[in-house]
N, C-alpha and C positions, 0 to 999 in steps of 0.2 A: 694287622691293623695297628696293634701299638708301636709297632716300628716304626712304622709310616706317619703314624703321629709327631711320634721324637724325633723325625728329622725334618718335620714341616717346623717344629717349634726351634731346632737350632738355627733353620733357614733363615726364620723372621728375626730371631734375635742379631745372628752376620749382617742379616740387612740395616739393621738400626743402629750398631756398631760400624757400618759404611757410610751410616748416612750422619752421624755423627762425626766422624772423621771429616768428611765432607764435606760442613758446615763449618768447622772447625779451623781446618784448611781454608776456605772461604773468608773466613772472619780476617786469619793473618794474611789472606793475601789483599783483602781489601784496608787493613789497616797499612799495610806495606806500601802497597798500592799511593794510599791518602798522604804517607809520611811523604814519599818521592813526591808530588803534587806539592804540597805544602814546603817541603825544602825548596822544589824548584821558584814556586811563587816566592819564597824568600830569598832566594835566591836571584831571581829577577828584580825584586825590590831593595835587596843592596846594589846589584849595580845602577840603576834607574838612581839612588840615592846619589852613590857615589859619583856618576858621570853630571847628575844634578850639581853637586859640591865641589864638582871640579871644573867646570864651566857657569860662565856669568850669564844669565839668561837675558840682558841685557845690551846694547850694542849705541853707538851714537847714530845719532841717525840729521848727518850736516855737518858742519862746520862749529865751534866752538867761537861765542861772542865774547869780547870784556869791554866791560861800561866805566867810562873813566868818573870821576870829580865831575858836577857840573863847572865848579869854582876853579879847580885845582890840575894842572895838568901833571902827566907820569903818577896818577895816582889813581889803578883800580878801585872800583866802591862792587862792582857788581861781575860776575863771572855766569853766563847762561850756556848749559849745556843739553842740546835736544838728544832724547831718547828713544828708542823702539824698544821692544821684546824681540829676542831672537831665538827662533826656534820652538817655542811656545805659545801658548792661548791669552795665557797672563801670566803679571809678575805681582807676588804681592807686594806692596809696597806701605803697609801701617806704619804707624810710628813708630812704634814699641820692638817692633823686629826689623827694621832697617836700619844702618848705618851709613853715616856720610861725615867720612876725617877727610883734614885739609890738612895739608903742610906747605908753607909758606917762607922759603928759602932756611936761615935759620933762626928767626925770630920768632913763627908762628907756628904751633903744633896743635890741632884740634881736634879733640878725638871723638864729639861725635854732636855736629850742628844741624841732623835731620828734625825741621819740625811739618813732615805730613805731607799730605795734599792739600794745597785751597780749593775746595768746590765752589766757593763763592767766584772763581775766577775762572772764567772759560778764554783761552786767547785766540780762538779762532775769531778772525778779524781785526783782533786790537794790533797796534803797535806796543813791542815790547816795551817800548816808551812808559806805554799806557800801564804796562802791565806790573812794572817796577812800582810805578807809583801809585799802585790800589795796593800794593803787598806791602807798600812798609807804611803806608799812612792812612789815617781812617780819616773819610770824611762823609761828616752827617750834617742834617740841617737838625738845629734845635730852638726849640724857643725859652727865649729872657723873659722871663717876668716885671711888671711892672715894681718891683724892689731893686732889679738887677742878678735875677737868682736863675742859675739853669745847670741844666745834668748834663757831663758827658756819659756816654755809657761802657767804653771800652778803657781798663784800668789794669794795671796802673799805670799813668800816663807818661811819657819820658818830658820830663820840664827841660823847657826851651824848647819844644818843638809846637805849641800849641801856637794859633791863630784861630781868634772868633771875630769875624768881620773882618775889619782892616787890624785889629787889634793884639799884638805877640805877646806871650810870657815872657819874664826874664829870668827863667829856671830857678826864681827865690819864691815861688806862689802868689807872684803879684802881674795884672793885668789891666790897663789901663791909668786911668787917674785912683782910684780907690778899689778896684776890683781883686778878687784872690781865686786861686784855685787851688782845691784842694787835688793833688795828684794823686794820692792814694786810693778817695772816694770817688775824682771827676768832680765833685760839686761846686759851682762854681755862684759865687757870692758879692755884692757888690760895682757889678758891671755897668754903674750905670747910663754910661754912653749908649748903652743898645737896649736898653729896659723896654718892656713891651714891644717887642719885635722876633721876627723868626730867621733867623741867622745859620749861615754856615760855620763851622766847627771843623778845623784840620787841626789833625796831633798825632804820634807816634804814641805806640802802646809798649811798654817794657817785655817782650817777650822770652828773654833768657836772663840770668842774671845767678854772681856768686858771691858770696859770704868771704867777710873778711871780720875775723873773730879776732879780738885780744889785741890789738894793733895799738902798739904805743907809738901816735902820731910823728911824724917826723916831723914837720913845721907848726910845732904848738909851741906858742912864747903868750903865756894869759897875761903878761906883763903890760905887751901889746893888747888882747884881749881878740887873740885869734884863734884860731885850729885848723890846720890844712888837710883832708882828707886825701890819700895817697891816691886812690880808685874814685873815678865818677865817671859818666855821670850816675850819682847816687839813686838808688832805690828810695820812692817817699813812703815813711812811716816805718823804714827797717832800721832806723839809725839809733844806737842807746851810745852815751859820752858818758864815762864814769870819770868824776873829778874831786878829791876828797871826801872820797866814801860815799858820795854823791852820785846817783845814775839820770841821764834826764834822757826822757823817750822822745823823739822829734814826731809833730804830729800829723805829719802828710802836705801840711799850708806852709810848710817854709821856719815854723817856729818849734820851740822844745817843751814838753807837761814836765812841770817843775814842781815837786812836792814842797819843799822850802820857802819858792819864793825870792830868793834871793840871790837868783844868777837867771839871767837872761840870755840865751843862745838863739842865733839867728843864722838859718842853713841855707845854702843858696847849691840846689839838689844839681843843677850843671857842671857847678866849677870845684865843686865839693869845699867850698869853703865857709867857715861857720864861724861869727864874730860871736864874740863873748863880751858881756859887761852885766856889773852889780857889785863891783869893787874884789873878784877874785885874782888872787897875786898868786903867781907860781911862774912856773920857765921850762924849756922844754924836756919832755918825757913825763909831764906832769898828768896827760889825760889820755884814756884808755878808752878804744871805741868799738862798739861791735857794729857792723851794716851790712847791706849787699849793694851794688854796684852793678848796673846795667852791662850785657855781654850782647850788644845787637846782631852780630856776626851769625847767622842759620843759612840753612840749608831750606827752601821751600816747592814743591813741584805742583805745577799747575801742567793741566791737560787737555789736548786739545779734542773736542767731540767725545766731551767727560759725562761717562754714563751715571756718576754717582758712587762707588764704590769706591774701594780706596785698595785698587789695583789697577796696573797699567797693562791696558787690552792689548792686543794684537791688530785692532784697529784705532786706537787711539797712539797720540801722540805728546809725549811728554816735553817738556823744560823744567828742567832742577834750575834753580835758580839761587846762586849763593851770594848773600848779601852781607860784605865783609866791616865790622866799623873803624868806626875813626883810626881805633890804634891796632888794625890790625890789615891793613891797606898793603893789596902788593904793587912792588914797584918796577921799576926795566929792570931786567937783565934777572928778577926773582926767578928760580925755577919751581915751581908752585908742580905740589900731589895732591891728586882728590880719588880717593876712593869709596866708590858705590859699593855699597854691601848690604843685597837682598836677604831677604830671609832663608837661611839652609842655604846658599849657594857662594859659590866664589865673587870675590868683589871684580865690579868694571875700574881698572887701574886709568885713570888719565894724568898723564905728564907732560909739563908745558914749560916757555921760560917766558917771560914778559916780553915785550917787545918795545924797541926802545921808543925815545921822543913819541910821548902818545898824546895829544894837546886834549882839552877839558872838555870834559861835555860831548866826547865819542864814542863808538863804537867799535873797536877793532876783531878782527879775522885772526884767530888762531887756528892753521892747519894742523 
């Protein structure tokens, strides 16, 4: 009987010894098991990455438009390009991680004029006509006061491009017989042609714009009692003149905050030129300017059967639409690059050349 006891007790101990192994075993081969899983998942999510980063999920989807000058002929203003998703659900397309450079034979290089999507702007149904001209201009109806006093509300305005009523700016803060605008705030003072009435409002809003620091004027002669600003049209309320120790802040209306007193400056935010008088003598290189200067030229995409988000479905249909300015206009024969570049993926490369004799105020077909 003691025997038979001693070998029931080695029995159970072998077994517990088995089944510890066994468990043990189990563990690394479920760990084994999970690493291969987990590589392979990784493994499928770099290529998924990489074939993502190496194709444009993107594609055109028609013909490519360019919108001449109404004024002006052989001189592109507007470049519309329709879009799809290719091969996917959506494409992200937010600000902050899409990219859209232009290169404009060799004069223009832009490296990156994406600003967004408009939601406010659906163009199913409009004429792209329509639709150029809700994107670069705001127009509201506001009401004058019986002083002559009223608000725009989209700032900071680009001067010279305002009309209230029948009524234009002249890009120096002045409107009508005694009227002012201030471009900086919109507020608008003095109007009294239209006092007590509720009036339409068109003007252009500054939406990109660059800094031009430390600039020793080229066409300054105070002799004359001038200053020519190299860059415009000018940013209102960005502008500082240092002139004998002297800084004068411009203050959005067209005029300068003058501590002294004793120089008067007068800006006229279009043509970037700014007259001087209060008896200061000096000659050119005498005045030193810091400002920023309006950069109208973006990139904007509007969407057709636009659900609200700020990506482009697989059943929606896009227009980037680039709107290029005054001095950065393509002409014949330019061969103009624009590249699309989604978030994580390879850009949509499009190359084109202008085409020639394009007369004003059209529409042309680029295959």
């Amino acid at each position: 009987m003691r025997r038979l006891g001693r070998r029931g007790i080695v029995g159970i101990e072998a077994a517990i010894v088995l089944i510890a192994f066994v468990i043990v075993a189990a563990a690394f081969a479920f760990m084994v098991v999970n690493m291969g899983l987990t590589s392979t998942q990784r493994s499928k999510e770099a290529i998924q990455q990489g074939l993502k980063e190496a194709s444009c999920p993107l594609t055109l989807d028609g013909s490519l438009l360019l919108k001449s000058d109404p004024n002006l002929a052989n001189n592109i203003e507007t470049i519309i390009i329709p879009l799809k998703t290719l091969g996917v659900k959506y494409v992200p397309m937010w600000t902050n991680e899409t990219v859209v450079s232009v290169k404009i034979g060799t004069r223009v290089a832009l490296a990156n004029i994406y600003a967004g999507i408009n939601h406010d702007i659906d163009p199913t149904g409009m004429s792209l006509e329509d639709v150029i001209d809700r994107l670069t201009t705001v127009n509201e109806t506001i009401t004058i006061d019986g002083s002559g006093n009223g608000q725009l509300t989209e700032t900071p305005i680009l001067p010279g491009s305002v009309t209230i009523g029948t009524y234009k700016d002249d890009g120096a803060g002045n409107i009508g017989t005694a009227g002012k605008i201030n471009y900086k705030t919109g507020a608008i003072t003095g109007l009294s042609e239209v006092s007590g009435t509720v009036v339409v409002a068109s003007y252009k809003k500054i939406v990109n714009s660059v800094s031009v620091i430390g600039e020793k004027d080229s066409g300054v002669n105070l002799e004359s009692g001038t200053i020519q600003l190299d860059k415009y049209p000018v940013v209102p309320g960005s502008v500082e003149i240092s002139i004998g120790g002297d800084t004068y802040t411009d203050d959005g209306q067209g005029g300068f905050d003058s501590d002294t007193g004793t120089l008067t400056l007068t800006i006229n935010y279009a043509t970037g030129a700014v007259s001087v008088s209060g008896g200061v003598s000096g000659t050119q290189g005498d005045a030193v300017s810091n400002y920023r200067y309006a950069v109208e030229t973006k990139a904007v995409l509007v969407v057709e059967n636009d659900n609200g988000d700020d990506s482009l479905d697989f059943f929606e249909k896009g227009y980037l639409l680039i709107e290029l300015s005054a001095d950065q206009r393509a002409h014949p024969r330019d061969n103009v690059l624009i590249e699309i570049r989604p978030e994580k993926s390879a850009p949509l490369t499009i190359e084109f050349t202008v085409p020639e004799a394009i007369p004003a105020d059209a529409y042309v077909t680029v295959e």
